[in-house]
MARKOLMI-808788 format. One line per 10 residues: number of its first residue (from 1); for each residue x, y, z of C-alpha. Coordinates in Angstrom, 3 decimals, decimal comma. Layout:
! MARKOLMI-808788
NUM) X Y Z  ... .
This chain:
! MARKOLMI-808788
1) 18,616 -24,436 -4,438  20,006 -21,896 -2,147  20,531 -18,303 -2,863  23,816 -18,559 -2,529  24,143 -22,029 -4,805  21,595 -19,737 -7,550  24,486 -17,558 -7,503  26,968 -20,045 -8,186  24,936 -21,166 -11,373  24,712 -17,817 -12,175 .
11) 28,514 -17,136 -12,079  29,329 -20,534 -14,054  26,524 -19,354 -16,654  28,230 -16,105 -17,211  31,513 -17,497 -17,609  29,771 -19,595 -20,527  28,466 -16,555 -22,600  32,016 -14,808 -22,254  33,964 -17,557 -23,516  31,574 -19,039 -26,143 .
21) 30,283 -15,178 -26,631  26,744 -16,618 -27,797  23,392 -15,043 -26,263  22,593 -15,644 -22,560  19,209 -17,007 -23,275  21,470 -20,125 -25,452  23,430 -20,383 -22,689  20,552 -20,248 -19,539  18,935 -22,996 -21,496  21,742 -25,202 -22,041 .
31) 22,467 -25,421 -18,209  18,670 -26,035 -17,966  19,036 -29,039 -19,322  22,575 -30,307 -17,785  20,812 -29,547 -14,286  17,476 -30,977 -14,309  17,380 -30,933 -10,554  16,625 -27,124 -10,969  13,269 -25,928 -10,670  11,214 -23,575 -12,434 .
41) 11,839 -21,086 -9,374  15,086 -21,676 -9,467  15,702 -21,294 -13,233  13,772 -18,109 -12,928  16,065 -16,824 -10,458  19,248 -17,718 -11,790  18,280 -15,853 -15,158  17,107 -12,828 -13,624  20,876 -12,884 -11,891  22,044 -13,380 -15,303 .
51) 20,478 -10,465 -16,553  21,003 -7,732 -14,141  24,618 -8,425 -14,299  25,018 -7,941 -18,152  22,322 -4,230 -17,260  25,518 -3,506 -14,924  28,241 -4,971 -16,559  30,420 -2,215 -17,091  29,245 -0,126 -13,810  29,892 -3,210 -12,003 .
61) 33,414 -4,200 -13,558  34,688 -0,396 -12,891  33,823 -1,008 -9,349  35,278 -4,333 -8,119  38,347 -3,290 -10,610  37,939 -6,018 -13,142  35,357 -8,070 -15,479  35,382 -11,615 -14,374  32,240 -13,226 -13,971  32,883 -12,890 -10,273 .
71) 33,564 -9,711 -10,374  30,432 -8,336 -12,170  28,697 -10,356 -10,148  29,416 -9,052 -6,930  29,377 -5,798 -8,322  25,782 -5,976 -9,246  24,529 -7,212 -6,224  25,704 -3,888 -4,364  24,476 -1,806 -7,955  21,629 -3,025 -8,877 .
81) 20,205 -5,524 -6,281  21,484 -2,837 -3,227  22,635 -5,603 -1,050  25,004 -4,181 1,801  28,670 -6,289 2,433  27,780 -7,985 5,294  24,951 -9,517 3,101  26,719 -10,168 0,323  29,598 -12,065 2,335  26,933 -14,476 3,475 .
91) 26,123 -15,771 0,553  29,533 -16,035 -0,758  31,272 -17,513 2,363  32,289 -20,458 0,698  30,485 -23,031 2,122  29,283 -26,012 0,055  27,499 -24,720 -3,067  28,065 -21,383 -2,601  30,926 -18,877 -3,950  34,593 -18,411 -2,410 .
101) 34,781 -16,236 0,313  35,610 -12,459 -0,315  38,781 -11,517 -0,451  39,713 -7,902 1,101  39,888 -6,594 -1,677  36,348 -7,489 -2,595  34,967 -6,410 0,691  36,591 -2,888 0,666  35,186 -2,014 -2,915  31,930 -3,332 -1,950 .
111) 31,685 -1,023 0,966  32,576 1,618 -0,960  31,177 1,939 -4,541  32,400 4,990 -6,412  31,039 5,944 -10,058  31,520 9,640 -9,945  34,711 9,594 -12,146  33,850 7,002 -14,191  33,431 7,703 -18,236  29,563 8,405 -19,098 .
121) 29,760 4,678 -21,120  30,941 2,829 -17,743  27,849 4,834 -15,725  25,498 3,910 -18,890  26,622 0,810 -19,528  27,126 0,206 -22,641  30,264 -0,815 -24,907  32,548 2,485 -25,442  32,463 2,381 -28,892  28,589 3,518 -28,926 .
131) 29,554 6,674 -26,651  29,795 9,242 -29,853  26,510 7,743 -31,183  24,703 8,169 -27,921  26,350 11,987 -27,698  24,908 12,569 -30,443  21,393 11,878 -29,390  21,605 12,849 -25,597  24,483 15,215 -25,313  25,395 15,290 -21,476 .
141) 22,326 13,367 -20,355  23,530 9,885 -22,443  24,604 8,424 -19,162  21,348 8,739 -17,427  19,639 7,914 -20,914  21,177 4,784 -21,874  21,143 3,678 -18,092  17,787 3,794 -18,034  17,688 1,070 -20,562  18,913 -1,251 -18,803 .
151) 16,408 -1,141 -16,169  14,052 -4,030 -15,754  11,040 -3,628 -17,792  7,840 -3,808 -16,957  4,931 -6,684 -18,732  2,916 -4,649 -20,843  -0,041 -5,811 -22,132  -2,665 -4,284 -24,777  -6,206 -4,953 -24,951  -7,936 -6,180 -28,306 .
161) -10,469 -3,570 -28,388  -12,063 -6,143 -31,342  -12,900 -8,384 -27,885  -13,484 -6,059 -25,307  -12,365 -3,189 -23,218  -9,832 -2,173 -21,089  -11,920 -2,411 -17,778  -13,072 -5,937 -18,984  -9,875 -7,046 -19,033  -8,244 -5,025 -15,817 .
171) -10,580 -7,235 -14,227  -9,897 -10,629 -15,865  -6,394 -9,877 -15,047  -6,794 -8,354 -11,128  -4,677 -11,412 -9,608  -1,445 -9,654 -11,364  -1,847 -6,175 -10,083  -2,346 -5,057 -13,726  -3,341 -1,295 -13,712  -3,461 1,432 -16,764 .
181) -0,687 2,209 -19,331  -0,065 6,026 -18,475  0,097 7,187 -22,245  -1,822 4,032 -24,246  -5,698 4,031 -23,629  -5,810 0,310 -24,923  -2,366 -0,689 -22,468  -2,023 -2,342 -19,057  1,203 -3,008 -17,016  2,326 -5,322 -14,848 .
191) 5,193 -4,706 -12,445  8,555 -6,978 -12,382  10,762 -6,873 -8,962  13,781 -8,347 -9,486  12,687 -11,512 -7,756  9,167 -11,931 -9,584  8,623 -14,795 -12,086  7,525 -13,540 -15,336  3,418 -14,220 -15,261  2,973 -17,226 -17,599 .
201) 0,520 -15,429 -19,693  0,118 -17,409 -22,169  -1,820 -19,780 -20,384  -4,156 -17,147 -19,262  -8,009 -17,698 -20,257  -7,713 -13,666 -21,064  -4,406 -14,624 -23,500  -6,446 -17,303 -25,260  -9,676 -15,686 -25,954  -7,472 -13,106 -27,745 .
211) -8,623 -9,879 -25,344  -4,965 -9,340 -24,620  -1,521 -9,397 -26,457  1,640 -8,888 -25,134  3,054 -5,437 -26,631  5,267 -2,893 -24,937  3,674 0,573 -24,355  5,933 2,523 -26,704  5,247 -0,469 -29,528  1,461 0,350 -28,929 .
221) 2,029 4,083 -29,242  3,796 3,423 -32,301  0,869 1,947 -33,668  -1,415 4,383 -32,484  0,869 7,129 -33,940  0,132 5,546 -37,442  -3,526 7,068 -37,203  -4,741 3,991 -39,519  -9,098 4,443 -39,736  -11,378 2,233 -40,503 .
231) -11,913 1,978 -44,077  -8,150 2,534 -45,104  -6,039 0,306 -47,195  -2,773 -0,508 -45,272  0,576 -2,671 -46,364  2,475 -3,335 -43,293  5,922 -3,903 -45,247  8,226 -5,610 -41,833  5,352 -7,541 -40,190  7,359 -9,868 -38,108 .
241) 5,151 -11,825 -35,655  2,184 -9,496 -36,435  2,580 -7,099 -33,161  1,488 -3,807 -34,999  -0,427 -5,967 -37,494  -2,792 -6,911 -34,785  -2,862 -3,647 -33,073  -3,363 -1,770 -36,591  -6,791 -4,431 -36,872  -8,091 -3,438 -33,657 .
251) -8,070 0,785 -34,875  -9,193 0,202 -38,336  -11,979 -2,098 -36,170  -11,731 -5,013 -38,330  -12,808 -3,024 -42,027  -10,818 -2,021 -44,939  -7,334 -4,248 -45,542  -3,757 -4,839 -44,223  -1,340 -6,318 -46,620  1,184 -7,658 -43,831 .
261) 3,958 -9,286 -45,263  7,937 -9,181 -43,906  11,084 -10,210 -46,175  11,654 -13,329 -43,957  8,948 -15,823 -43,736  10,101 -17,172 -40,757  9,680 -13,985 -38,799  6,269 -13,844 -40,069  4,735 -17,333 -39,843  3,699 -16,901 -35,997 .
271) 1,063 -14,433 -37,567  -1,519 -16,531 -38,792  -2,390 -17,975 -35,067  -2,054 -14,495 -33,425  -4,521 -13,341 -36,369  -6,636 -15,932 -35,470  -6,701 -15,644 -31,763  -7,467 -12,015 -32,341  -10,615 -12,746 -34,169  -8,845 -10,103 -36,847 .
281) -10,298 -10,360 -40,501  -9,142 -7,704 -42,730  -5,268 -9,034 -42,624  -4,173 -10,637 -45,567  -0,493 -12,181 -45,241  1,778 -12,197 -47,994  4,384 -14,945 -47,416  7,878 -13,877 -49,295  8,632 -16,265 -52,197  12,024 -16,467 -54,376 .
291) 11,976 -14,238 -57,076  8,627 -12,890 -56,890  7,407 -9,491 -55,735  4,382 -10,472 -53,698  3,470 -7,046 -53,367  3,183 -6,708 -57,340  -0,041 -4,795 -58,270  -0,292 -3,010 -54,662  1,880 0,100 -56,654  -0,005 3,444 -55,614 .
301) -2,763 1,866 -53,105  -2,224 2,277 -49,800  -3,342 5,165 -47,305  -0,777 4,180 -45,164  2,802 2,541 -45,434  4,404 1,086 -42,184  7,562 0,394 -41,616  8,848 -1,427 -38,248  11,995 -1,165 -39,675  15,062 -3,473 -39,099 .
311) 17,233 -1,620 -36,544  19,862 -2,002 -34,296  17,188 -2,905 -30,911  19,356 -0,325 -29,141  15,768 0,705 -27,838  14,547 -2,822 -26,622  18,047 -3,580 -24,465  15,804 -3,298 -20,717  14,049 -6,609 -22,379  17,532 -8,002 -24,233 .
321) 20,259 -6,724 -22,024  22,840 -9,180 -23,377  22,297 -7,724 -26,917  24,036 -4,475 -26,163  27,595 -6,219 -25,607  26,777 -8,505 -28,508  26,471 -5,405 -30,809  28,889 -4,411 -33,469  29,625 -1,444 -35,347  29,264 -3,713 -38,774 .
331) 25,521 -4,243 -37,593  24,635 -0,777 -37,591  25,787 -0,314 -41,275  23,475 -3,247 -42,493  20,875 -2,290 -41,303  21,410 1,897 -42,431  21,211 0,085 -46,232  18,131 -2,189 -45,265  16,166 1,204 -44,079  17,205 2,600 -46,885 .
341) 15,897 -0,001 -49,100  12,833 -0,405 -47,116  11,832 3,118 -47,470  12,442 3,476 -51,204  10,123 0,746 -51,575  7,261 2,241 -49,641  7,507 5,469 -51,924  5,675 3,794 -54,663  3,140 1,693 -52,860  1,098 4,883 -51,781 .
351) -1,636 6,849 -53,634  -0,977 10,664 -53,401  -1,601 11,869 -50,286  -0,786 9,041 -48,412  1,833 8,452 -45,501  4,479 6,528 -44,736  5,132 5,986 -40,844  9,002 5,001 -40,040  9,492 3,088 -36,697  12,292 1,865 -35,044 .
361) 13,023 0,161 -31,865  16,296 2,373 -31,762  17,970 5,631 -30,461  20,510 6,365 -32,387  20,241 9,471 -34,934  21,940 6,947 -37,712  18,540 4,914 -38,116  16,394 7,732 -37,512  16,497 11,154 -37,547  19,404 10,829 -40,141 .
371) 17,716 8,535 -41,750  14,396 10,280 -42,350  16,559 13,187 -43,286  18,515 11,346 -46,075  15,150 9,799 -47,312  13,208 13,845 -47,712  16,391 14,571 -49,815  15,701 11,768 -52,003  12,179 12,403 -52,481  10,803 15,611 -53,320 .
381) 7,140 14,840 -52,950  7,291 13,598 -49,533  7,652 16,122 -46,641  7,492 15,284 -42,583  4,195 15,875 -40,574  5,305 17,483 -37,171  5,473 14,900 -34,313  3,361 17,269 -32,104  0,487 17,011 -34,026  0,979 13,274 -34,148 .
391) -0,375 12,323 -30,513  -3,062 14,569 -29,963  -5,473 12,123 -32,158  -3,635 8,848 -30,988  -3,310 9,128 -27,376  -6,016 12,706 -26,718  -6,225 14,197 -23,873  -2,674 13,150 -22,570  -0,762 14,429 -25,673  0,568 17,557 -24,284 .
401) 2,339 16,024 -21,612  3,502 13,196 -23,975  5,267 15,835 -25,920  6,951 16,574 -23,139  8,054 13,650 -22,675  9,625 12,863 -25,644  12,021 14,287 -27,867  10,511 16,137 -30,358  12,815 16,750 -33,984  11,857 18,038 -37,082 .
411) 11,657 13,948 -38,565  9,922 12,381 -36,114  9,860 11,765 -32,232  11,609 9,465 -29,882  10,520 7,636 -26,634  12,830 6,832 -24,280  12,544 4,982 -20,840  13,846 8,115 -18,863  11,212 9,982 -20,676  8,294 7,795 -21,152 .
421) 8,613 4,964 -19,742  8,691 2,550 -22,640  11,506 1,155 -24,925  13,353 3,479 -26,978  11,186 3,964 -30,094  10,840 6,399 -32,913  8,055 7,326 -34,847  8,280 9,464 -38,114  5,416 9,859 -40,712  6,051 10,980 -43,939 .
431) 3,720 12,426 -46,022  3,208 12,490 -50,201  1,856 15,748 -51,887 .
């Protein structure tokens, strides 16, 4: 296909998600399949389209003046992809595959992009309704903030310390360009231009053998965060696919035991092969079942409670742009009573003197700081370790500047893409007397 055609697809694929309003990864498969004349390059490329128009959305919609998928479309390419007019008439000039041919209209407010008195949610983009939560949280700065995540994220990788090092595997993966995570000594990253194919990683001999798992840098400093030791007993209460799980087994080097269970055994069943793969062997997985409390006898055990809480993702949206303009403020209630519920729970799983860490993959102070907050009100014998004194045993050396590079609050501490360089994530741990 040509660019210009890729664009095309692109436009008509847009078009689909705002009509049906169902998630672009639905829709990018279901033209997949109508056009099996598409290659693998091709599909690659039209997606990546697909996704830094719905970073841009709004930025781009303010500039050509309205939100068709046209319209967002063009505005992105002189946004986020930098193309100048000329180049951007070119590939919509009408010919046969390719877009109409600008109108005047088009061409003037392509040549002359203007955000400066735009509303911070248009030059953040992000839906408006989110602009008090995100005030909240950033102040003046939410623009720049909440901007950030929509950038394209990097791969991040970690390395299973339980197979090898990180120099073992910077080496098993030198065809990538893979080089060191600059906060997580167990992380490697791997640069995405807007025109590189995601590495199939999966199929990679390093993949297999289990030294490497696919984890965002800010997931693996959550984790870190935790300080879980060898030795400890540890109930991992929103498992999921095992992310933390695994990373948990790799610091407690395969002794003492993780209870990893989540409340939807979907979610978790990916877990026993990644367990596997790992060579991990002090994870026990405990499957949900109806009307039974599979964590029944665990009451006043554990060292160490975590919770990768159900959230909003408002930190994850450089990885799931469409998910921000999916979002509604219904969502964030639900999951405000899930926390809550979650957190309770944890309260009577530790022995005294144990912690509870909170995560979330999300900025706002609702499912965080708040949240934490509400929770020390509720329970007397918990109180908040200070986040500074969190990263100086997870991360060493590097923790000062860390600190600075996060926000630091009295519950906990958040990571940001402007700031760190990850996802947005928050980390709180919460200690019993």
């Amino acid at each position: 296909m040509t660019p210009a055609a890729r664009i095309s697809a692109a436009i008509e694929i847009l078009a689909s998600i705002e009509s049906l309003r169902r998630p672009a990864s639905d829709a990018l498969k279901e033209w997949g399949l109508k056009h099996r004349f598409a290659g693998s390059s091709d599909r690659s490329a039209i997606a990546s389209l697909v996704y830094d128009v719905l970073r841009r959305r709004a930025s781009s919609a303010f500039v050509m003046g309205e939100e068709t998928p046209r319209a967002v479309m063009l505005g992105m390419l002189r946004l986020e992809r930098k193309l100048e007019p000329d180049a951007i008439a070119k590939l919509f000039d009408g010919s046969r595959f390719a877009p109409a041919s600008l109108s005047e209209d088009e061409r003037a407010r392509l040549a002359s992009p203007d955000l400066s008195q735009a509303p911070a949610h248009v030059v953040g983009d992000y839906p408006d309704w989110l602009d008090p939560h995100f005030a909240r949280v950033f102040g003046e700065d939410r623009a720049e903030e909440v901007a950030a995540l929509g950038n394209r994220a990097p791969l991040d990788l970690r390395v299973n310390t339980l197979k090898g090092d990180r120099d073992e595997a910077l080496a098993a993966l030198s065809e990538y360009g893979a080089t060191p995570t600059r906060w997580s000594p167990v992380g490697l990253r791997i640069a995405m231009s807007p025109d590189r194919k995601s590495p199939a990683m999966h199929v990679d001999p390093a993949f297999i053998k289990g030294l490497i798992e696919i984890q965002d840098e800010g997931s693996q400093l959550a984790a870190l965060l935790t300080a879980a030791k060898p030795g400890e007993q540890v109930i991992d209460l929103c498992a999921g696919a095992g992310g933390k799980t695994l990373a948990l087994a790799a610091m407690m080097e395969n002794t003492g035991q993780i209870f990893a269970t989540d409340n939807d055994k979907h979610r978790l069943a990916p877990i026993h092969a990644r367990l596997e793969r790992a060579g991990v062997r002090n994870v026990q997985v405990l499957t949900p079942r109806k009307e039974t409390d599979v964590l029944a006898g665990l009451d006043g055990s554990a060292d160490l409670v975590l919770i990768d809480a159900p959230c909003t993702g408002t930190g994850s949206w450089r990885r799931n742009p469409d998910a921000k303009w999916r979002l509604r403020p219904g969502a964030l209630e639900i999951r405000n009573r899930e926390q809550t519920a979650v957190l309770d729970r944890a309260v009577s799983l530790l022995k005294p003197g144990g912690r509870i860490v909170y995560v979330t993959c999300s900025v706002l102070d609702e499912e965080n700081g708040a949240q934490v907050r509400d929770f020390l009100a509720r329970h007397s014998r918990m109180a908040a370790v200070a986040p500074s004194a969190m990263a100086s045993q997870a991360i060493g050396e590097r923790a000062m500047m860390f600190n600075r590079a996060v926000r630091l609050s009295d519950e906990g501490l958040l990571m940001t893409p402007r700031g760190t360089d990850t996802d947005g994530f928050f980390v709180s741990m919460l200690k019993m007397s």
